[in-house]
C-alpha positions as CSV (number, residue, x, y, z in Angstrom):
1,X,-42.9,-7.1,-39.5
2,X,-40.4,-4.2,-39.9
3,X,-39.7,-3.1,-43.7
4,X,-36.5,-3.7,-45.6
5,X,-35.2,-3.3,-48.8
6,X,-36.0,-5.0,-51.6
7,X,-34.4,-6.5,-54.5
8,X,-37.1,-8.5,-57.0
9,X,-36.6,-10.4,-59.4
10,X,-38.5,-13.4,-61.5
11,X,-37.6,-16.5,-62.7
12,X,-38.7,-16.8,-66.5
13,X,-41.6,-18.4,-67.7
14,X,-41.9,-22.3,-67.6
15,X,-44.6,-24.4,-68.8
16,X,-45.9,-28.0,-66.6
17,X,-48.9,-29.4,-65.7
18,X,-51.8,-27.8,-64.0
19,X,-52.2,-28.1,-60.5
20,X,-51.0,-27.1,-56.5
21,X,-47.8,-25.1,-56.7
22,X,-44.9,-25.9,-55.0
23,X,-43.1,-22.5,-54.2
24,X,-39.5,-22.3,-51.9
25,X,-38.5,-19.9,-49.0
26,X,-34.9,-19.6,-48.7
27,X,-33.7,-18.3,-45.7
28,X,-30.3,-16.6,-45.5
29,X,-30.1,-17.8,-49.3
30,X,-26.6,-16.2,-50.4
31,X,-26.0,-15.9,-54.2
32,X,-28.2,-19.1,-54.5
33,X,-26.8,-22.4,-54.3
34,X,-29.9,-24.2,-53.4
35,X,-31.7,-21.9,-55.5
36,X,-30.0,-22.8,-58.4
37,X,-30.4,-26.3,-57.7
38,X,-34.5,-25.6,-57.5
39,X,-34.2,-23.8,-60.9
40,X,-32.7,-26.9,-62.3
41,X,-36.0,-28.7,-61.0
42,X,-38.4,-26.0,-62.2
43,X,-39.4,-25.0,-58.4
44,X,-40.0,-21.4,-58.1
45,X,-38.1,-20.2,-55.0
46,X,-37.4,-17.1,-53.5
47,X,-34.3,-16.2,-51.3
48,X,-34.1,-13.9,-48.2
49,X,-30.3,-12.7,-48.2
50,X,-28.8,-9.4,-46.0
51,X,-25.2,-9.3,-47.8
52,X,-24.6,-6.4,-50.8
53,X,-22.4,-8.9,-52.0
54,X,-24.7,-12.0,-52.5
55,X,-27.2,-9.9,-53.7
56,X,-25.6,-8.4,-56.5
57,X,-24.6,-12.3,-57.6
58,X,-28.5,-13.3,-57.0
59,X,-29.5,-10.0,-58.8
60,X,-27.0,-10.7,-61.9
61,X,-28.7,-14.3,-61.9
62,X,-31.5,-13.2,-62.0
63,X,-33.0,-15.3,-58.7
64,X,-36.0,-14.1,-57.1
65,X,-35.1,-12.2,-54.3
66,X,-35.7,-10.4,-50.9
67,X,-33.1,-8.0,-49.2
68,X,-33.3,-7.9,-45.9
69,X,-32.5,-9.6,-42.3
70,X,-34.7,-13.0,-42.0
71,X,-35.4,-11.6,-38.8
72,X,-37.5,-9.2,-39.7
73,X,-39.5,-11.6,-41.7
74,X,-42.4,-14.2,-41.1
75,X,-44.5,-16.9,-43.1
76,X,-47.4,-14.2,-43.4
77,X,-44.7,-12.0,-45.7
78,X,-44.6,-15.5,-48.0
79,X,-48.2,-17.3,-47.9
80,X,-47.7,-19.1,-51.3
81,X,-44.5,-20.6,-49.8
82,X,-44.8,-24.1,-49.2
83,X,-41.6,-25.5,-48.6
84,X,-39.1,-23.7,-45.7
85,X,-35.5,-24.3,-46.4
86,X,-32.5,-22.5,-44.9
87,X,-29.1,-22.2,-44.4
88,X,-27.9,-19.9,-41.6
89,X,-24.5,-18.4,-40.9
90,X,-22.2,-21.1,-40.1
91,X,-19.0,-18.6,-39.2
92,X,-19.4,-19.4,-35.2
93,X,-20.0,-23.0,-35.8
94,X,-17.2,-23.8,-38.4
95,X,-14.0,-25.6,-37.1
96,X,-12.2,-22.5,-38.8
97,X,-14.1,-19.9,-36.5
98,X,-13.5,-18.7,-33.3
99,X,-16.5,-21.6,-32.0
100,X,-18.4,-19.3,-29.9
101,X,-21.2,-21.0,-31.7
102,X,-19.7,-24.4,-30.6
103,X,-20.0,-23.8,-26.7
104,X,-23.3,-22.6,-27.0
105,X,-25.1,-25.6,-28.8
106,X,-26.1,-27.0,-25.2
107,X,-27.8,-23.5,-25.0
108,X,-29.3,-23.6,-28.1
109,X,-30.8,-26.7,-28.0
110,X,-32.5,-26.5,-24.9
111,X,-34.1,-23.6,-26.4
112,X,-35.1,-25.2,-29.2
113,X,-37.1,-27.4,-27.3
114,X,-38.7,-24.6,-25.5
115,X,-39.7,-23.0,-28.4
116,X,-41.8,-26.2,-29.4
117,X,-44.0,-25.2,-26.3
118,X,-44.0,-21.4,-26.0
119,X,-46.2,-18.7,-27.8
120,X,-43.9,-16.4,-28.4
121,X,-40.8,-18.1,-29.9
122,X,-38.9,-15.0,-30.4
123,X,-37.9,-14.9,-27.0
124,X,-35.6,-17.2,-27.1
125,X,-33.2,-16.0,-30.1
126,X,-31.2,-13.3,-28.1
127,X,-28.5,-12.9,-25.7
128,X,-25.8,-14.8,-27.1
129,X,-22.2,-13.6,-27.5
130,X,-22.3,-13.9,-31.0
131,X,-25.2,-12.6,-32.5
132,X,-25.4,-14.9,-35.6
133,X,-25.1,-17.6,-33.1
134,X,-29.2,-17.3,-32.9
135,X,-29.9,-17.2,-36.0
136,X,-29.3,-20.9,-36.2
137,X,-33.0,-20.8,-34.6
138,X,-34.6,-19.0,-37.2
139,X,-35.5,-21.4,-39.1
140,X,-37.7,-23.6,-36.1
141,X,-39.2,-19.5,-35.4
142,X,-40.6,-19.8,-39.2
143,X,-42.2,-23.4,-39.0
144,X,-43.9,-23.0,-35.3
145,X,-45.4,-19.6,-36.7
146,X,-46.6,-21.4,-40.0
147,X,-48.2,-24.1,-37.9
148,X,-49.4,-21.7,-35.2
149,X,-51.2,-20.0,-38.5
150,X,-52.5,-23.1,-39.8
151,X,-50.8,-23.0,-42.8
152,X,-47.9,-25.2,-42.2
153,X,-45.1,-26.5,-44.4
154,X,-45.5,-29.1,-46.5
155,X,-41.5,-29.7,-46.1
156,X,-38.3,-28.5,-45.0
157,X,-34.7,-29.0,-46.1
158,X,-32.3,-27.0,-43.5
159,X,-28.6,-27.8,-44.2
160,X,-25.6,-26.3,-42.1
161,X,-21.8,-27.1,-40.9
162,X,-21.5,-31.3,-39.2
163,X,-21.6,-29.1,-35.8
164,X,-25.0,-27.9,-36.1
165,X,-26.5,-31.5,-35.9
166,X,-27.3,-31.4,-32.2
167,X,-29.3,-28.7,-33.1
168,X,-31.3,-30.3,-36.1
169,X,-31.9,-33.3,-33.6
170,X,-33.7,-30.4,-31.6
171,X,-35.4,-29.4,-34.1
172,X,-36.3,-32.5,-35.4
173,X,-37.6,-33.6,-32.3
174,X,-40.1,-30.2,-31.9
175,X,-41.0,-30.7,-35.9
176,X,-42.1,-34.5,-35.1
177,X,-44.8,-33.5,-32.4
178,X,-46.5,-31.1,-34.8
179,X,-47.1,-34.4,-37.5
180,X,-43.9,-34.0,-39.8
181,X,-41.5,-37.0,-40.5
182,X,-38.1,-35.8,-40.2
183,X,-34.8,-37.2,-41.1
184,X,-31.4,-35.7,-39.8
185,X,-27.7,-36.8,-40.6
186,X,-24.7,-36.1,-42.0
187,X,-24.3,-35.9,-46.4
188,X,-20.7,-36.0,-48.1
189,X,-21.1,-33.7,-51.3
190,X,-18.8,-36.6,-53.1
191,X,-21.4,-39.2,-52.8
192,X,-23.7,-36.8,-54.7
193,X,-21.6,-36.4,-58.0
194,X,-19.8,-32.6,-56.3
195,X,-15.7,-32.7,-56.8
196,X,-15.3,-31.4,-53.5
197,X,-15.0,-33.2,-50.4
198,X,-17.8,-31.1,-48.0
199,X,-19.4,-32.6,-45.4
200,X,-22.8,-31.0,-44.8
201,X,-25.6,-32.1,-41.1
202,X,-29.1,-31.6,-43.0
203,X,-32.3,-31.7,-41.6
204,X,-35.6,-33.4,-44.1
205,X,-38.7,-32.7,-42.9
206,X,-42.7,-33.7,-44.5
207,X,-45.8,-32.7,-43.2
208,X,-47.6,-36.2,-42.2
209,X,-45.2,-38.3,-44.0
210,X,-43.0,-40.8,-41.5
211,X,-41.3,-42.5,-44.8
212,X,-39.5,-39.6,-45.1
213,X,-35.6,-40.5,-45.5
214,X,-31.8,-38.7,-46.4
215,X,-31.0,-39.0,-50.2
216,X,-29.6,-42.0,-50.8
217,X,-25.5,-41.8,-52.2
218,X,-25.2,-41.8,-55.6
219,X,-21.1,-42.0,-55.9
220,X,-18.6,-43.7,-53.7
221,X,-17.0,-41.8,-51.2
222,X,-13.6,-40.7,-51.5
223,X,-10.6,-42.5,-49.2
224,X,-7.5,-40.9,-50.0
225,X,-5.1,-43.0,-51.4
226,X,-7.7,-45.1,-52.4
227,X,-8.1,-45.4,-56.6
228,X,-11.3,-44.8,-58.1
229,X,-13.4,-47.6,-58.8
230,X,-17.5,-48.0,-58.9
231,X,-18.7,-50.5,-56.3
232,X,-22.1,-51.7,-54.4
233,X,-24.2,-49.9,-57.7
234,X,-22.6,-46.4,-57.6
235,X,-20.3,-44.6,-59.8
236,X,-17.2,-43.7,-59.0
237,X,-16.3,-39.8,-57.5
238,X,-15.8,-37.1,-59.7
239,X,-12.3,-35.2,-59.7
240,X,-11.3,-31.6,-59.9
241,X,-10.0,-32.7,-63.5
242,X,-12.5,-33.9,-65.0
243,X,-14.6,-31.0,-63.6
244,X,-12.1,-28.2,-64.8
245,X,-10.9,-27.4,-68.1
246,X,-7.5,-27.4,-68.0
247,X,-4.5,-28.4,-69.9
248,X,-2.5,-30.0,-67.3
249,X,-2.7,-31.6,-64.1
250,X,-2.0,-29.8,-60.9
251,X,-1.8,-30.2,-57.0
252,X,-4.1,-27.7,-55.1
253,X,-1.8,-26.4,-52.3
254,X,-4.7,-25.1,-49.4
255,X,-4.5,-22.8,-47.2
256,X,-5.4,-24.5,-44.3
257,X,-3.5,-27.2,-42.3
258,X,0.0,-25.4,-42.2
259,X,0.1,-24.7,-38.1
260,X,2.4,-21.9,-39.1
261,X,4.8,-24.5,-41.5
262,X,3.8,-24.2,-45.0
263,X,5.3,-27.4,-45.6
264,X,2.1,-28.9,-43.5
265,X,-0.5,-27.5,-46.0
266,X,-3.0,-29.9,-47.1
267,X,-2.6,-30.9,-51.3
268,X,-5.1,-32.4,-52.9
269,X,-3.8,-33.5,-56.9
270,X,-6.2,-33.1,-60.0
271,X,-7.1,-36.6,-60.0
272,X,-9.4,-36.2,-56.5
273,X,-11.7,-34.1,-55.5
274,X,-11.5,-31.0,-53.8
275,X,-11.1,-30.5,-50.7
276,X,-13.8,-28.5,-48.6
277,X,-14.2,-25.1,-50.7
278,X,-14.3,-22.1,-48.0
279,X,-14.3,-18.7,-48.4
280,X,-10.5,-18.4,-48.1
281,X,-10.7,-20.1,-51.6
282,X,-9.1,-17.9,-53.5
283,X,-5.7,-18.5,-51.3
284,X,-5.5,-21.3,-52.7
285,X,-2.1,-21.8,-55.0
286,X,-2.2,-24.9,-57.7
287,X,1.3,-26.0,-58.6
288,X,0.9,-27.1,-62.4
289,X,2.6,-30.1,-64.1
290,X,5.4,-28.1,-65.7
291,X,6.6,-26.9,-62.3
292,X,4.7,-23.1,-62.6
293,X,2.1,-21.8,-60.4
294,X,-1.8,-20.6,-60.5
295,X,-5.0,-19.9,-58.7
296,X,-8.3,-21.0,-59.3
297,X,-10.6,-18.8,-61.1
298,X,-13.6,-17.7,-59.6
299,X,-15.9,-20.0,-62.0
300,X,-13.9,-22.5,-61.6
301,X,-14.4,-22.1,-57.6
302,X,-17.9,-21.9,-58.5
303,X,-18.0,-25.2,-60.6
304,X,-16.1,-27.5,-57.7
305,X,-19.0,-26.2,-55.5
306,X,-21.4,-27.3,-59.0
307,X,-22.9,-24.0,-59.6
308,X,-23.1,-23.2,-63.4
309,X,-19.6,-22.8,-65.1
310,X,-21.2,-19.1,-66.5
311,X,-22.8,-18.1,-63.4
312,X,-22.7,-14.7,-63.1
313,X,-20.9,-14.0,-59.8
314,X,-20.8,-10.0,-59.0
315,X,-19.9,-7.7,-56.4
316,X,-16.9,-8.3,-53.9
317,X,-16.0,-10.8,-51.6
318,X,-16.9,-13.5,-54.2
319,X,-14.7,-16.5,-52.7
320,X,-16.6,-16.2,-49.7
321,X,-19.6,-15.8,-51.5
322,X,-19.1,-19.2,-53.0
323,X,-17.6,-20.7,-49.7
324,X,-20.6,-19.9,-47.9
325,X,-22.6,-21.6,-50.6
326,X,-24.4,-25.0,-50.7
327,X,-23.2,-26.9,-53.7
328,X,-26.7,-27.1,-55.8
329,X,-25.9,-30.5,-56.5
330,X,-25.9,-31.1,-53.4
331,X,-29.5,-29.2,-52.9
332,X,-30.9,-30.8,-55.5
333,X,-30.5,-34.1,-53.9
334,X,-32.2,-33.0,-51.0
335,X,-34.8,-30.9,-51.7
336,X,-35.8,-34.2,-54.4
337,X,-36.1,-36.1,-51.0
338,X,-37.9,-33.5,-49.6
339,X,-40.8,-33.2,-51.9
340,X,-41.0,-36.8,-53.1
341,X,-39.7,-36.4,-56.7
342,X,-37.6,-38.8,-58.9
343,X,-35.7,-37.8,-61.9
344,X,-32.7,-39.7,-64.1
345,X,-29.0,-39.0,-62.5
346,X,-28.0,-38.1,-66.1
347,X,-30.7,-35.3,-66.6
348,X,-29.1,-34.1,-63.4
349,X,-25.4,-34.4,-65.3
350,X,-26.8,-32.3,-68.3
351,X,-28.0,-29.8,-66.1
352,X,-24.9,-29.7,-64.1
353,X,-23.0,-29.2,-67.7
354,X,-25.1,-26.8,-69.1
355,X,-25.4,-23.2,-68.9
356,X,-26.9,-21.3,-66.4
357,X,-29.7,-20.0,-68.8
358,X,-30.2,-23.6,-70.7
359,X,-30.8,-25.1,-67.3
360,X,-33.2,-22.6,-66.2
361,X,-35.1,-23.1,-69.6
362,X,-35.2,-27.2,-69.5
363,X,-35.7,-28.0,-66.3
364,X,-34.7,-31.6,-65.4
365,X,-37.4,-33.9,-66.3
366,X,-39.6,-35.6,-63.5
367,X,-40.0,-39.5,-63.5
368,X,-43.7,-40.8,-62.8
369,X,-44.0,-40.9,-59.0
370,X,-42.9,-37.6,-58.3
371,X,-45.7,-35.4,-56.3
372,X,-44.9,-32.0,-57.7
373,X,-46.9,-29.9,-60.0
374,X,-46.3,-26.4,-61.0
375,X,-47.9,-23.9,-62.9
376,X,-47.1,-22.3,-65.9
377,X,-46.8,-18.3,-66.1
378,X,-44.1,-16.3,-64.6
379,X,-43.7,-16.2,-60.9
380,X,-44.3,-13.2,-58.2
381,X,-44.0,-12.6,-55.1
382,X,-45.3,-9.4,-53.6
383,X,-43.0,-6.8,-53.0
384,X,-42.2,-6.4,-49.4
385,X,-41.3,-2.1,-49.3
């Protein structure tokens, strides 16, 4: 593989039970939202991310990480990894890009399929018009050369914008004929406890497991206009107020939506959620009770998308960085599925709550059917300069 930089750092010590070690590859990991979530379950992960930016976030957070181009990367570079996850660059695929990504996803699935069948996968990425088009394929490259090396993954959690689901279903199809059960479909970030309407395709995969299944919802789902009310067993969505500190209500006046007339900007008031939280977040004006005006901070950003309300966000660019981001609520939720673990919904709540290093150091508490053991000491991963 060709060097790159690298930027290392380790997660703290954590004591559990003896036993196999369950150890996360994040590709195209950004400042860490899924990582986060796998420090609030005491998983060990470590994330491969290009940008100066996120790097200087995951750095400040002290995440465990690679700098580099996941292209330039493999399994070998990783062998204690046993769970692939990833989150490519969803810019050509979003509704608000330019969609190059969009008219290629008949392209991209068919090779996806041929990559099932070929020895040399890396044929296939190239010669799109957008480069980071291919790297929605990355991903499938990693798991057919784990297999290939007989030292599979045990699971996979791949998450990316609604439009990329075509392209799971690929994927999915490829995973199932090398013995993983795989799940594909689409999550709304308000069923899992995030203030933020997001809708997010994911893709669950387990090594010679067919029961394998989506989380299942553990809020309603927010209707606008609708009021909030718990019903069929889950609690009701959680609002931008009761997520922010602040002394008064406000209306969140978006950036999006206008069509060139300001007066069509989408609103969303203090009592819902959020709506989706993109990298143009920081545009966004709140119009307060008493008739003045204000702009999100960029932890309070951070906490619609569930990160830490202390999270140490650093460099530039940081409402992209947290745009980008997976909400770790969100991650935690799948990745759970994922490796077959249980935990109480209101260990996750504390953990949400708390700060970034109390989470780290109580990890949420596993419920007895969960099939993860870790091992205590302090985690490394070789250096890859």
């Amino acid at each position: 593989m060709t060097e790159g930089p690298a930027n290392i750092a380790t997660m703290p010590p954590k004591q559990a039970p003896a036993g196999p070690q369950q150890r996360i590859i994040d590709l195209f990991a950004g400042p860490g939202g899924l990582d986060v979530g796998a420090a609030w379950l005491g998983i060990p992960a470590t994330g491969i991310e290009m940008d100066d930016n996120a790097c200087a976030t995951r750095e400040a957070a002290g995440l465990d990480t690679v700098q580099g181009d996941v292209r330039n990367y493999g399994p070998a570079d990783f062998p204690q990894a046993t769970t692939l996850t990833g989150g490519p660059p969803c810019q050509t695929f979003t509704v608000a890009g330019v969609g190059s990504g969009r008219h290629a996803l008949n392209e991209i699935t068919r090779r996806a399929a041929e990559m099932g069948d070929c020895e040399d996968p890396d044929q296939f990425l190239g010669g799109f018009a957008d480069e980071r088009t291919g790297l929605v394929l990355e991903p499938l490259r990693w798991a057919l050369e784990a297999l290939r090396a007989n030292r599979p993954y045990e699971s996979i959690v791949l998450e990316q914008v609604p439009a990329v689901l075509p392209v799971w279903e690929a994927f999915g199809t490829v995973l199932k004929r090398h013995g993983y059960g795989v799940e594909i479909g689409i999550l709304r970030s308000e069923e899992f406890g995030v203030p933020q309407t997001r809708r997010r395709a994911i893709l669950i995969a387990r090594l010679g497991d067919p029961t394998v299944q989506l989380p299942i919802a553990t809020h309603e789902p927010f209707i606008k206009g609708d009021r909030r009310r718990p019903a069929f067993g889950r609690q009701p969505w959680i609002s931008m107020g009761q997520a922010l500190v602040r002394d008064s209500s406000f209306t969140v006046i978006s950036n999006y939506g206008s069509g060139g007339d300001p007066r069509n900007r989408g609103q969303r008031h203090s009592d819902e959620p959020s709506a989706t939280v993109t990298g143009k977040v920081m545009r966004n004006r709140l119009r307060l009770a008493g008739g003045d005006w204000s702009r999100l901070s960029h932890h309070e950003a951070g906490i619609l998308q569930t990160f830490p309300h202390d999270f140490p966000w650093s460099g530039s660019d940081i409402g992209q960085q947290i745009g980008n981001a997976i909400p770790p609520r969100l991650a935690v939720h799948a990745l759970a599925e994922a490796l077959a673990m249980h935990f109480d919904q209101s260990e996750l709540d504390r953990a949400v709550k708390a700060s970034w290093a109390t989470a780290r150091r109580n990890p949420i508490p596993l419920q007895n059917g969960s099939r993860i053991n870790l091992e205590s000491g302090r985690i490394r991963f070789r250096s890859l300069t």
